[in-house]
MARDOVEX-228861 format. One line per 5 residues: number of its first residue (from 1); for each residue x, y negated, z of N, C-alpha, C, CB. Coordinates in Angstrom, 2 decimals. Glycine has a CB too. Example, Ala and Ser with C-alpha at 12.3 -4.5 7.8 and 13.67 -1.06 7.14 Angstrom:
% residues 2
1	13.19:5.69:7.80:12.30:4.50:7.80:13.20:3.30:7.80:11.31:4.47:9.05  12.85:2.25:7.08:13.67:1.06:7.14:12.90:-0.03:7.87:14.08:0.60:5.72
//
This chain:
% residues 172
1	-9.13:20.76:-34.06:-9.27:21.25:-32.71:-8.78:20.23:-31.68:-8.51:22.55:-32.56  -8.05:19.89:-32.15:-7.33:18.51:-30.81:-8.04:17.33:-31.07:-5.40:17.91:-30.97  -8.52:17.27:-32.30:-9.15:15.20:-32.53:-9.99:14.92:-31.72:-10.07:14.59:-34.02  -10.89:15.68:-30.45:-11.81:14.93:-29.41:-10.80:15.53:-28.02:-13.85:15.54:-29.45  -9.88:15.76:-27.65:-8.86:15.41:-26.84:-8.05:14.25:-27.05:-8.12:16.35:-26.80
6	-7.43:14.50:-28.83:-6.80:13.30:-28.88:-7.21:11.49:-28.79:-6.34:13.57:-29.93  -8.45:11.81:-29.79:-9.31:9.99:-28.84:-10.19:10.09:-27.94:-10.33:8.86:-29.76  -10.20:11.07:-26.99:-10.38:10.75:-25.97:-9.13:10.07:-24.83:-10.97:11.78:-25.72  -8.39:10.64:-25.52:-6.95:10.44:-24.49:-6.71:8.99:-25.20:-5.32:11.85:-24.72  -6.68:8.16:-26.19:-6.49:7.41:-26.73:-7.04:6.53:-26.33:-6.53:7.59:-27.60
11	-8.55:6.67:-26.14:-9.54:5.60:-25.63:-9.31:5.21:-24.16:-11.03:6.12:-25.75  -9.18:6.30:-23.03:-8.74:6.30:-21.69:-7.40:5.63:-21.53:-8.70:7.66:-21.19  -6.01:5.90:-22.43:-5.15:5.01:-22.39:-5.63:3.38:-22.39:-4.37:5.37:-23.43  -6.45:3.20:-23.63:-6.95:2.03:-23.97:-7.24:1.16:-22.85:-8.01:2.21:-24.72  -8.46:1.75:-22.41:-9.10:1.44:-20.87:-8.30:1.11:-19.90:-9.77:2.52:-20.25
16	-7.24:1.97:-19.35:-6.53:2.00:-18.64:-5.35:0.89:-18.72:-6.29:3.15:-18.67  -5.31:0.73:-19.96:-4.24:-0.92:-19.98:-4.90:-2.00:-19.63:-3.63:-1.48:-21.48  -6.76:-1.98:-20.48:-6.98:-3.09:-20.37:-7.50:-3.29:-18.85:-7.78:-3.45:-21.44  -7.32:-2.29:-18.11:-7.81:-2.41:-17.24:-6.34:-3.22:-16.13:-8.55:-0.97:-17.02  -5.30:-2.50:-16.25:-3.96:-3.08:-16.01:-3.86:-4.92:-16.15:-2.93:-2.29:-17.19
21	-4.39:-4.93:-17.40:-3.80:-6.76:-17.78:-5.22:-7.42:-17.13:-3.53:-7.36:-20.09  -6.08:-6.44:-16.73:-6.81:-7.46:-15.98:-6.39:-7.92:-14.36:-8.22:-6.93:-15.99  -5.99:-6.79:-13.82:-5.66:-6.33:-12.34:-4.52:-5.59:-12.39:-6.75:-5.47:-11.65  -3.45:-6.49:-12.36:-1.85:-5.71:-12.59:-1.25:-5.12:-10.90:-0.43:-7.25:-13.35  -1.86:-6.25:-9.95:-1.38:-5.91:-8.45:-1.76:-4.71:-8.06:-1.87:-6.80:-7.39
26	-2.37:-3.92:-8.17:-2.23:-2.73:-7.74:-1.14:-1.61:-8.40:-3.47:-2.33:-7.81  -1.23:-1.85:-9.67:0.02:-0.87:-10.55:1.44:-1.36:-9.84:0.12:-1.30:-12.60  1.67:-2.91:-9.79:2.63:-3.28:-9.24:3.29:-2.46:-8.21:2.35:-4.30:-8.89  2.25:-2.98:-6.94:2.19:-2.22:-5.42:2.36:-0.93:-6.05:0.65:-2.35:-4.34  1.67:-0.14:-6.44:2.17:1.55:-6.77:3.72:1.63:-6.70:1.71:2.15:-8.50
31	3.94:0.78:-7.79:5.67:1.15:-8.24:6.44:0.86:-7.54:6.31:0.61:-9.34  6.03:-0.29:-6.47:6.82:-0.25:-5.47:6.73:0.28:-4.23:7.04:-1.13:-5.32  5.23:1.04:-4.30:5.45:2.33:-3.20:5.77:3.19:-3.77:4.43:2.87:-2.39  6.72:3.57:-4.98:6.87:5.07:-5.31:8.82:4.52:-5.51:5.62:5.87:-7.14  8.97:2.95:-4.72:10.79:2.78:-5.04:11.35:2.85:-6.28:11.65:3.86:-4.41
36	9.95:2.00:-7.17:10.50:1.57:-8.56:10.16:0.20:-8.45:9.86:2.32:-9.94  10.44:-0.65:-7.51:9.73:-2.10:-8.01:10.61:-2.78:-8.35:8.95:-2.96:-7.09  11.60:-2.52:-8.99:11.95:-3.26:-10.60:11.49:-3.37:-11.66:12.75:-2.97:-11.16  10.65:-2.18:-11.74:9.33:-2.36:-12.75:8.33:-3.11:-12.53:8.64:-1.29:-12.96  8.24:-2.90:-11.06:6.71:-4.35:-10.99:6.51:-5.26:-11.57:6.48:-5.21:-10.02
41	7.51:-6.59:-12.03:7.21:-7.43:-12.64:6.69:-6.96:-13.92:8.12:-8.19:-12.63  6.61:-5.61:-14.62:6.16:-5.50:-15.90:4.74:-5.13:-15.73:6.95:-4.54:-16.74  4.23:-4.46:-14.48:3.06:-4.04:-14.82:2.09:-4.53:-15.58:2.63:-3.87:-14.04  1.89:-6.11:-15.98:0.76:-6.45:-17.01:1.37:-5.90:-18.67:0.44:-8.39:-16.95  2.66:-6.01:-18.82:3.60:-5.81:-19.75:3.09:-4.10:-20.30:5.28:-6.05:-18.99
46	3.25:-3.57:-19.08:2.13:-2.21:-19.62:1.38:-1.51:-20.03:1.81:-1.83:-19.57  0.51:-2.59:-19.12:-0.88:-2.86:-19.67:-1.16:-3.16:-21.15:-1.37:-3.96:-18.99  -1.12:-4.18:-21.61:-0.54:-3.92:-22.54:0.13:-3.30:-23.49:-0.39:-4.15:-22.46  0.82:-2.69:-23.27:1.60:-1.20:-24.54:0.42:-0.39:-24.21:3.58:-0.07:-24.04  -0.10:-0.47:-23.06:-0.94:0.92:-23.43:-2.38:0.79:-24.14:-1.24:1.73:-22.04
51	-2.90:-0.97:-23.82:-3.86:-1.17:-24.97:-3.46:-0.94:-26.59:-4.27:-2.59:-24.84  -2.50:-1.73:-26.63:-1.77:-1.31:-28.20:-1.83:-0.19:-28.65:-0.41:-1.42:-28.34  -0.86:0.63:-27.99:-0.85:2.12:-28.54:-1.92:2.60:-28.42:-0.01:3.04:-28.00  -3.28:2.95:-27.41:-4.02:3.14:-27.71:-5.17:2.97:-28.49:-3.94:3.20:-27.27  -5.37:1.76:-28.64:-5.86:1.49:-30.29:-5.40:1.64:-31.42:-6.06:0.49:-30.58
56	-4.13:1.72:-31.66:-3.54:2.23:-32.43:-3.57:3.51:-32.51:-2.63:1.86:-32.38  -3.53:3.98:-31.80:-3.97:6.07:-31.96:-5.25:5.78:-32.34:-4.00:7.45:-30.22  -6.08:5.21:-31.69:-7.61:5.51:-32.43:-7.73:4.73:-33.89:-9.01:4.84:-31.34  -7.14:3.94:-34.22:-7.20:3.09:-35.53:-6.49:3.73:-36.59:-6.60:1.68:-35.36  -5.19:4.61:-36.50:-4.53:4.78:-37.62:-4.12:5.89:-37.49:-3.64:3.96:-37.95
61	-3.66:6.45:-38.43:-3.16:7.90:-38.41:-1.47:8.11:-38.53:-3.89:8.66:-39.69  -1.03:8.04:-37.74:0.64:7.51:-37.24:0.79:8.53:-36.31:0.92:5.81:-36.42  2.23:9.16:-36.42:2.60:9.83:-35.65:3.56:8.82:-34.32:3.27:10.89:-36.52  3.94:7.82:-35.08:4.37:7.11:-33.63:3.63:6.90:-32.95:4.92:6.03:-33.54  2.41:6.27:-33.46:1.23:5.62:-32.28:0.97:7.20:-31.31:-0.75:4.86:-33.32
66	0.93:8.33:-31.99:0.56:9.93:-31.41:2.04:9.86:-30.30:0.59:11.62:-33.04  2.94:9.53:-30.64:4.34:9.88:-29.92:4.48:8.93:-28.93:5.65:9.84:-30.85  4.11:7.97:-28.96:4.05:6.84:-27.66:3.25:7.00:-26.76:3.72:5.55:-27.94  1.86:7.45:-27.26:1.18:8.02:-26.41:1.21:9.36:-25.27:0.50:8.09:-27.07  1.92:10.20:-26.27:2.76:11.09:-25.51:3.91:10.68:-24.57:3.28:11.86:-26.38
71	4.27:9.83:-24.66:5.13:9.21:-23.92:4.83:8.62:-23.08:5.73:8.63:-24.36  4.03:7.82:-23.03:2.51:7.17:-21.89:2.27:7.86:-21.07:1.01:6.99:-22.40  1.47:8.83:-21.56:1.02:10.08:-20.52:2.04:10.70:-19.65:0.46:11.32:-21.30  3.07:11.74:-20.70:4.57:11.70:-19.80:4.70:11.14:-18.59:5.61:10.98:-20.43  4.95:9.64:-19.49:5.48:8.74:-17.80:4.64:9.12:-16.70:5.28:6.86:-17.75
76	3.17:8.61:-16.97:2.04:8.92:-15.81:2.45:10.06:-15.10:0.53:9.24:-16.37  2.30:11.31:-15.80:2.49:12.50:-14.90:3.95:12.46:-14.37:2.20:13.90:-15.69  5.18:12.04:-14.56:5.89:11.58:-14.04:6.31:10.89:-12.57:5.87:11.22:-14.72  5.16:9.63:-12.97:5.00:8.64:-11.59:3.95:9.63:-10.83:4.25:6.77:-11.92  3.20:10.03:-11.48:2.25:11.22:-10.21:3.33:12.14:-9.79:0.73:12.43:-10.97
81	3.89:12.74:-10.22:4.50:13.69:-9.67:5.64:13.60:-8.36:4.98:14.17:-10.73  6.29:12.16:-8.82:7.45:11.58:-8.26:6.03:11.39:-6.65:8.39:9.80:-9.42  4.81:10.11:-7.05:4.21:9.95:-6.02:3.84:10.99:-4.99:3.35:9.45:-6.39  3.57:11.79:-5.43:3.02:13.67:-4.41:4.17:13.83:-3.82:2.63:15.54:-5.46  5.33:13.84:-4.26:6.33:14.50:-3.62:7.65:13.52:-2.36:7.04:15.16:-5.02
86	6.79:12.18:-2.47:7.44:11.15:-1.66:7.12:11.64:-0.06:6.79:9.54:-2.07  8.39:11.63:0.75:7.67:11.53:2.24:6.41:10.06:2.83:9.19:11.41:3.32  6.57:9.62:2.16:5.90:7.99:2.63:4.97:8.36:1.14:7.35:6.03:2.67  3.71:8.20:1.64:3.08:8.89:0.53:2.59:7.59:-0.07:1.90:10.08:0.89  2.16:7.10:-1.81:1.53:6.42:-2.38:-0.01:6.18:-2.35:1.92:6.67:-3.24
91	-0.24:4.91:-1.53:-1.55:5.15:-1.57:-2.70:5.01:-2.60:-1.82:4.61:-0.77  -2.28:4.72:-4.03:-3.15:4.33:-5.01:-1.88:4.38:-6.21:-4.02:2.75:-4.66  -2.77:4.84:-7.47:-1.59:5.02:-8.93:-1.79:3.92:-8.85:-1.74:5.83:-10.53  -2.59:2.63:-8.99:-2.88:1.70:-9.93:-3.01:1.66:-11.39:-2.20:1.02:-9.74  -3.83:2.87:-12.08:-3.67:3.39:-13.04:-4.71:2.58:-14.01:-3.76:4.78:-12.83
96	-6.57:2.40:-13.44:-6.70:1.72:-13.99:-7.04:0.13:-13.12:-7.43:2.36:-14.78  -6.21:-0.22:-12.28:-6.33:-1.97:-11.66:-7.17:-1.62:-10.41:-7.33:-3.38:-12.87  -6.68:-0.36:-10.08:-7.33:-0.05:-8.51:-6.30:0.46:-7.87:-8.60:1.03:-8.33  -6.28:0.20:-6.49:-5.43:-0.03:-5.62:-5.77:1.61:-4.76:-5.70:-1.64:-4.83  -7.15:2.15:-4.43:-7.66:2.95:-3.67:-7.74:4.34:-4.03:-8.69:2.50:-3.41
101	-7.25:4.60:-5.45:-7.12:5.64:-6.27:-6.17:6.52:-5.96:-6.96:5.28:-7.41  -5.98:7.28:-5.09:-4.62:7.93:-4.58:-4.08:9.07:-5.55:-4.84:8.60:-3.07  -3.21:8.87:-5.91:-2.27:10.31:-6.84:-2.99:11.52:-6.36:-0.29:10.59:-6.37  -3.35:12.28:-7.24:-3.56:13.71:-7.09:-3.50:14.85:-7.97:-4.54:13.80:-6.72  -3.29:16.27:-7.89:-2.96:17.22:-8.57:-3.62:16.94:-10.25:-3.44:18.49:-7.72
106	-5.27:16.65:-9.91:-5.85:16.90:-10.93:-5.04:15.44:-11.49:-7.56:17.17:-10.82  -4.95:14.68:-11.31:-4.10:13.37:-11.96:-3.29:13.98:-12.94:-3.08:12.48:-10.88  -2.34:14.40:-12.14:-0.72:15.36:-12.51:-1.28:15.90:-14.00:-0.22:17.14:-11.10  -1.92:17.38:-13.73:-2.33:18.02:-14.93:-3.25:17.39:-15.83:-2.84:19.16:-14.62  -3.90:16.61:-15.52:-4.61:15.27:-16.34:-3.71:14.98:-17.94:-4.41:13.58:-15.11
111	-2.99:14.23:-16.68:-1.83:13.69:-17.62:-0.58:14.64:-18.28:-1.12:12.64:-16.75  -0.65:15.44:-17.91:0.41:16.64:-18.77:-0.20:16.92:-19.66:0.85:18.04:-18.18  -1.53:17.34:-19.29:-2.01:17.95:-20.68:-2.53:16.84:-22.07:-3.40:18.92:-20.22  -3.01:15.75:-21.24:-2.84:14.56:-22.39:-1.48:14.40:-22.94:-3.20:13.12:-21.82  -0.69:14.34:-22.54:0.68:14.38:-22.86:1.06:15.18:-23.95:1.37:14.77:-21.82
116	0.51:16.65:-23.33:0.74:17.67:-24.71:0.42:17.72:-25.88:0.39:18.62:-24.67  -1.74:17.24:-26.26:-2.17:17.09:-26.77:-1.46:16.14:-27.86:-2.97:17.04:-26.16  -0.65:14.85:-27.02:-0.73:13.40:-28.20:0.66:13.97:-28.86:-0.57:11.29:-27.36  1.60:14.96:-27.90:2.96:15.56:-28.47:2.47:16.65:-29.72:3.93:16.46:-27.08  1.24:17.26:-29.44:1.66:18.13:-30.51:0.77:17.33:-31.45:1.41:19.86:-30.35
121	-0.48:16.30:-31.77:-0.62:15.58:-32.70:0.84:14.58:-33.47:-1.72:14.86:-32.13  2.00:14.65:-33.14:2.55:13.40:-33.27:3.87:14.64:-34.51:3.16:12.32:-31.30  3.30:15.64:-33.62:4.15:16.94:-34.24:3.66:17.48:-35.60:4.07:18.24:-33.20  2.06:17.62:-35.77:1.72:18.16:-36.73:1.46:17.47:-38.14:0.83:18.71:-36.30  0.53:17.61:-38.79:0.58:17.43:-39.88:-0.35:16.41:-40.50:0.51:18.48:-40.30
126	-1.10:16.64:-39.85:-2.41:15.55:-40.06:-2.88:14.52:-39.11:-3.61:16.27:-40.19  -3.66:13.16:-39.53:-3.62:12.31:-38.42:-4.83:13.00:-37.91:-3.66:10.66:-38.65  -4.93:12.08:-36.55:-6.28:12.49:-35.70:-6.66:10.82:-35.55:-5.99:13.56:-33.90  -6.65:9.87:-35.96:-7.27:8.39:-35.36:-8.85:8.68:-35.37:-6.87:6.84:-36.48  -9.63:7.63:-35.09:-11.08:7.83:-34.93:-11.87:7.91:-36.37:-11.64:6.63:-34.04
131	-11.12:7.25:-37.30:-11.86:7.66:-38.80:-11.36:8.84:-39.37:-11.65:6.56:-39.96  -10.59:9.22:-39.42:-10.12:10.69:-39.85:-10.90:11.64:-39.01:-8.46:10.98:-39.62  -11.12:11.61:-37.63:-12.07:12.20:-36.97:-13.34:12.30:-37.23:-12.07:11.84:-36.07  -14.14:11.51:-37.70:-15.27:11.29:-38.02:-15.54:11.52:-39.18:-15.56:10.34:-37.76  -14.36:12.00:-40.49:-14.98:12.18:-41.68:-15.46:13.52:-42.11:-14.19:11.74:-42.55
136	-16.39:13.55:-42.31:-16.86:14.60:-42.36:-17.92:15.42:-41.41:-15.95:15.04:-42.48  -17.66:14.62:-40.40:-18.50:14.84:-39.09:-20.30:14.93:-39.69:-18.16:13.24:-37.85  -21.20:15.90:-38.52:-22.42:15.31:-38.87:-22.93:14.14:-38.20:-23.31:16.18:-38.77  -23.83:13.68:-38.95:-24.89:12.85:-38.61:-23.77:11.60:-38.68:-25.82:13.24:-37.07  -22.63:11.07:-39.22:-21.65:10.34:-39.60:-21.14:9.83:-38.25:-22.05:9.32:-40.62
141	-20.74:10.91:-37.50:-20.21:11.00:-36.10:-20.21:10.78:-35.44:-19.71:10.96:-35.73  -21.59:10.47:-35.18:-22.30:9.80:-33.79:-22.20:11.07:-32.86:-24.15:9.20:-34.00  -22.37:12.08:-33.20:-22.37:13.08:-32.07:-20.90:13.27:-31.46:-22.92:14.49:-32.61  -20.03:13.14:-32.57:-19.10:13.22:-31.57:-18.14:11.94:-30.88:-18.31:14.14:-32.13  -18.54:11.09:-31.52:-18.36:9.53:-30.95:-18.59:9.58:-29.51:-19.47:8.39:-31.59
146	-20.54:10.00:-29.45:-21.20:10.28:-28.18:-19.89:10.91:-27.28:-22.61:11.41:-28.40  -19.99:12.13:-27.47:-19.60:13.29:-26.40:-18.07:12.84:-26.51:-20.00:15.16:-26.86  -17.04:12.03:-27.20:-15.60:11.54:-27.15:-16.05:10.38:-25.16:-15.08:10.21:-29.29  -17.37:9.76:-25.84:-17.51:8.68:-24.93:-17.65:9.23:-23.54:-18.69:7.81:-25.30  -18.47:10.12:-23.13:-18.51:11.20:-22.10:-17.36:11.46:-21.63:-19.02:12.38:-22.49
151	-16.61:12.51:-22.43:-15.31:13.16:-21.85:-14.61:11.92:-21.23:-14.30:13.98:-23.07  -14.28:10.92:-22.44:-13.26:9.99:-21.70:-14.32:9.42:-19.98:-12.80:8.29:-23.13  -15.70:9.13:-20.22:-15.63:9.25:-18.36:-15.90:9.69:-17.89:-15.87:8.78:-17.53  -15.78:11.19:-17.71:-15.94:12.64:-16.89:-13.80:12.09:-16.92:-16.95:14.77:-18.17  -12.93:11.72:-17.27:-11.48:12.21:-17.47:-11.34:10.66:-16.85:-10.72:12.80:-19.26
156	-11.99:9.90:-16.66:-12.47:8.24:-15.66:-12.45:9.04:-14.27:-14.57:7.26:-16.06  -13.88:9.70:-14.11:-14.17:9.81:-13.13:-13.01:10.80:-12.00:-15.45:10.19:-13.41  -12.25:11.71:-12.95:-11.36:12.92:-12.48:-9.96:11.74:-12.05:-10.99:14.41:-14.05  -10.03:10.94:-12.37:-8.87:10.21:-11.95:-8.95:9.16:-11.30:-8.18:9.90:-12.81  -9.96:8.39:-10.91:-10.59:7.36:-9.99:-11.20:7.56:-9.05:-11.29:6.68:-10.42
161	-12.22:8.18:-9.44:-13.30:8.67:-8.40:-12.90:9.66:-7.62:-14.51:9.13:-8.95  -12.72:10.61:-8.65:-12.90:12.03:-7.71:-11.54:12.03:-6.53:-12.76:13.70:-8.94  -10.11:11.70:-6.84:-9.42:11.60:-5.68:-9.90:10.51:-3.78:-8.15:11.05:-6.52  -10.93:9.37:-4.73:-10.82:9.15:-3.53:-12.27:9.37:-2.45:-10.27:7.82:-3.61  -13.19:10.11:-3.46:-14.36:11.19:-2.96:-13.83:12.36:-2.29:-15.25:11.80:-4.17
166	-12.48:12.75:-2.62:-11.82:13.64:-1.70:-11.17:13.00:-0.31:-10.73:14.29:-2.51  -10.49:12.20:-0.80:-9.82:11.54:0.58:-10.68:11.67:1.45:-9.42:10.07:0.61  -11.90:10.86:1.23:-13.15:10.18:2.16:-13.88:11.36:2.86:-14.39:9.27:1.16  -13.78:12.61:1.83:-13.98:14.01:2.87:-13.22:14.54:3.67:-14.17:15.07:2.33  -11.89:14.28:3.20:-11.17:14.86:4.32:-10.64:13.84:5.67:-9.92:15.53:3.61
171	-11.27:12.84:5.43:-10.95:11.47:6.74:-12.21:12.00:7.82:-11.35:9.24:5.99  -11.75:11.90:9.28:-12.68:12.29:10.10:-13.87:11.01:9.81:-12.02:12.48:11.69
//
């Protein structure tokens, strides 16, 4: 029941780092509009852990790689949450190497519930990586390869796009 949440959330981490070590200045700028930029200098450093671990959730069946990821997400909804609730508001997560992406609710619960998902894979019993997912699958899991590929960018678009398709409606 969780293995097309869990690599989907795996793959979007993925993305989302490599998207970081390409374009770290915006994650930077985030952290230091949210009065963490002691972290800034790591943002490519992030980027990074989160390519790792996320290939690693999709490659192997490890409850650490499941528990870091949970921890990933965590943070995110974390820095969203901290960002919403600043008087001097954040104008962009820098989540994946965009600057224009502004924190928003659906962000928040985005990332909680990815969070939950990789916590209670990291909890249970069996792996979820992308071959354990697929065994057994029909048609040798192209269908759900497909529709993993979808969700993760419909769960792109809910965190890039769609906040700043809102902004742009609510700007006179």
């Amino acid at each position: 029941m969780l293995a097309g949440p869990y690599v989907v959330a795996a793959a979007l981490l993925a993305l989302g780092g490599l998207l970081k070590l390409r374009r770290p200045a915006p994650t930077a700028r985030a952290l230091r509009e949210a009065d963490l930029g002691r972290l800034a200098p790591f943002a490519r450093a992030m980027g990074a852990a989160e390519v790792a671990t996320g290939l690693a959730a999709l490659a192997v069946d490890s409850a650490v790689a499941a528990g870091l990821m949970a921890a990933c997400y965590a943070g995110f909804a974390g820095f969203v949450a901290l960002a919403l609730t600043r008087p001097a508001p954040v104008g962009g997560c820098g989540c994946f190497g965009e600057a224009d992406s502004p924190p928003s609710a659906v962000h928040l619960v985005l990332d909680a519930t990815l969070a939950a998902v990789a916590a209670a894979v990291a909890a249970g019993p069996g792996g979820m990586s992308l071959p354990t997912a697929v065994s057994g699958q029909p048609l040798g899991g192209v269908p759900f390869v497909a529709l993993a590929v979808v969700a993760a960018g419909l769960a792109y678009a809910a965190l890039a796009l769609l906040p700043r398709t809102l902004a742009g409606l609510r700007s006179p």
